[in-house]
C-alpha positions in Angstrom: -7.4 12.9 -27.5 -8.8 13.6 -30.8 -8.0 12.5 -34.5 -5.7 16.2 -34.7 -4.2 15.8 -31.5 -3.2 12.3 -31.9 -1.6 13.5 -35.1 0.2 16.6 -33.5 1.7 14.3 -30.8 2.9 11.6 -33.4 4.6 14.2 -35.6 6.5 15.6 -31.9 7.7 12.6 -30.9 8.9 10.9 -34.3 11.0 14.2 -34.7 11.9 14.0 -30.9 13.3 10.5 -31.5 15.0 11.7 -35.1 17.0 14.1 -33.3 18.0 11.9 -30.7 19.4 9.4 -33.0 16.8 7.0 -33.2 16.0 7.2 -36.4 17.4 8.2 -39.1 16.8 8.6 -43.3 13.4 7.3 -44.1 13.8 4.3 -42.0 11.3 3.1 -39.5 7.9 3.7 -39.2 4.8 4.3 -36.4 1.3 3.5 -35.8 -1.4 4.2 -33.7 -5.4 3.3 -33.1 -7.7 7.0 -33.6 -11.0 6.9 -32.0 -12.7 6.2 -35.3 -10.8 2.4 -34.7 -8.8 3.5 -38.3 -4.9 3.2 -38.0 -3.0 6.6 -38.2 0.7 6.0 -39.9 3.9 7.2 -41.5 3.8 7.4 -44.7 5.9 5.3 -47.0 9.7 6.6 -46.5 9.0 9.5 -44.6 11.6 10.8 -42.1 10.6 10.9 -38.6 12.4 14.9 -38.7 10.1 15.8 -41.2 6.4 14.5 -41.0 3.3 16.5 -41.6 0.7 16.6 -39.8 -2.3 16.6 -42.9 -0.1 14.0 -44.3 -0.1 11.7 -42.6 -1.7 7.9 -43.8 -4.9 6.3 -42.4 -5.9 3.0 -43.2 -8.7 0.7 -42.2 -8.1 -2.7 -40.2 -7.8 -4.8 -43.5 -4.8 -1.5 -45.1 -7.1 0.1 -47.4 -6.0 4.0 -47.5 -8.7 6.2 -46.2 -6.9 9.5 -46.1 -2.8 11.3 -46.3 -0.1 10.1 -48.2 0.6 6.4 -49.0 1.2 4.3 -46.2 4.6 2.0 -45.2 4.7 -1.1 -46.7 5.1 -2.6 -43.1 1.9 -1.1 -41.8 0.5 -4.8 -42.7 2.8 -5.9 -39.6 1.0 -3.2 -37.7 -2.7 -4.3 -38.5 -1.8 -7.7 -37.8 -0.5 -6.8 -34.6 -3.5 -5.3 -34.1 -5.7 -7.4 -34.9 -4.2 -10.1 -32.2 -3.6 -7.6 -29.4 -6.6 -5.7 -28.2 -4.8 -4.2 -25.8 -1.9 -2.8 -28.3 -2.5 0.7 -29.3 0.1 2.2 -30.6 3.4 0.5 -32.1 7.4 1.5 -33.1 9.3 0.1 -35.2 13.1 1.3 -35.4 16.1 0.3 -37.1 18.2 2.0 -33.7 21.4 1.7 -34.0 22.1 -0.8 -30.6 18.7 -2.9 -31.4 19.6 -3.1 -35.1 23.1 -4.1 -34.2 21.9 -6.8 -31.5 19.8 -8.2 -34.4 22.5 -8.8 -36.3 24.0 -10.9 -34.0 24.1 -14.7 -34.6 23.2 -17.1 -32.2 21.1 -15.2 -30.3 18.3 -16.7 -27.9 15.0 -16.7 -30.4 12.7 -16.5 -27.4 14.4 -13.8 -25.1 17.2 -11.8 -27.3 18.2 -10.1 -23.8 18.7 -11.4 -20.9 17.5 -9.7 -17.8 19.6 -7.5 -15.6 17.6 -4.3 -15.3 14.5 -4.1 -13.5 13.4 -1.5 -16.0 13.6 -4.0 -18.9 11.3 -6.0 -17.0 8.7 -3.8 -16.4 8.7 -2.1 -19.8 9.5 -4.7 -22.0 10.0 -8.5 -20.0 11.1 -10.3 -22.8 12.4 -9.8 -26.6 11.3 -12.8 -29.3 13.3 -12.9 -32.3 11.7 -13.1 -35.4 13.8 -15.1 -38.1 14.8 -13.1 -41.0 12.8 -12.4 -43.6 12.9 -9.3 -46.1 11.1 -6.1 -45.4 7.6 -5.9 -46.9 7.7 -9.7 -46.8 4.0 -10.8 -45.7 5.5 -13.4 -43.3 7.0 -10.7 -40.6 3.1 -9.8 -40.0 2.0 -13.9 -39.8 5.4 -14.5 -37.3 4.4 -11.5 -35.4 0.2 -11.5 -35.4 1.2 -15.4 -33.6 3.4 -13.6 -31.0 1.4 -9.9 -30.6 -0.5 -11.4 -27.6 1.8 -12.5 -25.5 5.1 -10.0 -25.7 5.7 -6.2 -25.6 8.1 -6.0 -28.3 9.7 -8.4 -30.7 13.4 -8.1 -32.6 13.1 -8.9 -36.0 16.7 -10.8 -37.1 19.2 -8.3 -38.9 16.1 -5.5 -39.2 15.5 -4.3 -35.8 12.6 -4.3 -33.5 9.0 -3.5 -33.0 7.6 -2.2 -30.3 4.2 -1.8 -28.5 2.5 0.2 -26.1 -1.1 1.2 -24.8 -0.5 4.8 -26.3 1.8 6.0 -28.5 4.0 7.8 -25.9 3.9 4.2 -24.2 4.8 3.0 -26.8 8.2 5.8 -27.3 8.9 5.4 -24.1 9.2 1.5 -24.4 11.1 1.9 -27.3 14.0 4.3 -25.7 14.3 1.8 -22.3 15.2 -1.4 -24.6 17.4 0.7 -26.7 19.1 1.8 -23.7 18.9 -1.8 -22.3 20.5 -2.9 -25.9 23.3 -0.2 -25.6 24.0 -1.5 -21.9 24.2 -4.8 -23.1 27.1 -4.0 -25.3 28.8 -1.8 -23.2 29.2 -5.0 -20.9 29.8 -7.2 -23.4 33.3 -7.9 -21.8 32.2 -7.5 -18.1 30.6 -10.3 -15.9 27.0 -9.1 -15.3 25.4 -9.5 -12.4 21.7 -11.0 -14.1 18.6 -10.9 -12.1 17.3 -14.2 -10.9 14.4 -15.7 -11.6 12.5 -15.2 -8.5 13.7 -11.6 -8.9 12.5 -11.2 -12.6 8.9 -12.6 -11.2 8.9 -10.3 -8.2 9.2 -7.3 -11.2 6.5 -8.9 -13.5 2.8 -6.8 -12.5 4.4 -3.8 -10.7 4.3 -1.4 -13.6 6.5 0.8 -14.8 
């Protein structure tokens, strides 16, 4: 795709997801790779309902602004990410309202916030690393996750919400939707016994795809 369409397709799916209720105010914020190997991004506290196109920000690998509208302060997450994934191209970052509420939660399992008991979870996402609180824009959140971004799809950040990775932007999306589903699930059985996968199930999933 080139520079325009990638730009085209991030403005239709951020307002796709803003009138779906994934986002909402200025929260949040996405990222992907252009050709050029530049970073397109949302610009500081834009709304996903109401991006622009020509505004949107590019940056270099090391966040200098190339072209659009300032970019998030979290972008520096997203480079860093980058930078430690090759195979990362595209990330989401969300404060959904079932994802933000499970990272509010205390006592949650650092290393896999959800337990498995949906094949889908596993394809898409397999497991979901907390990230210890920290405040938004604080440099540490891009450290915590450049040391994870190689090994995990998508990461929770502790009463924030989560990030999310894919090999394209729509990837990306479309990773982002199944662990908010998987999220909303979760609480909607919160007071059910739940039938988990087993391990030797969970591995069976791991490889097949989505």
């Amino acid at each position: 795709m080139t520079e325009q369409q990638l730009r085209e397709q991030m403005v239709t799916l951020a307002r796709s997801m803003f009138e779906r209720g994934y986002a909402t105010g200025g929260a949040g914020n996405l990222s992907l790779k252009l050709p050029s190997g530049d970073v397109l991004a949302t610009p500081t506290g834009s709304s996903f309902g109401r991006l622009v196109a020509d505004e949107l920000s590019v940056v270099d690998l090391d966040g200098n602004l190339l072209s659009g509208k300032r970019a998030s302060k979290e972008v520096a997450f997203h480079l860093e990410i980058y930078r430690n994934n090759p195979n990362c191209n595209a990330i989401v970052h969300l404060h959904s309202t079932y994802l933000t509420a499970l990272s509010c939660l205390d006592n949650l399992n650092m290393d896999n916030a959800i337990r498995a008991f949906t094949p889908y979870y596993v394809m898409r996402i397999g497991e979901l690393p907390v990230i210890p609180y920290l405040r938004p824009g604080e440099p540490r959140i891009a450290t915590e996750l450049g040391k994870r971004a190689a090994d995990y799809r998508a990461f929770l950040l502790a009463n924030h919400g989560p990030v999310i990775t894919g090999v394209d932007l729509e990837d990306a999306v479309d990773n982002a939707e199944e662990l908010e589903e998987t999220a909303k699930l979760m609480f909607l059985l919160k007071d059910h016994p739940v039938r988990y996968l087993t391990d030797d199930e969970v591995n069976d999933l791991k490889g097949r795809g989505k």
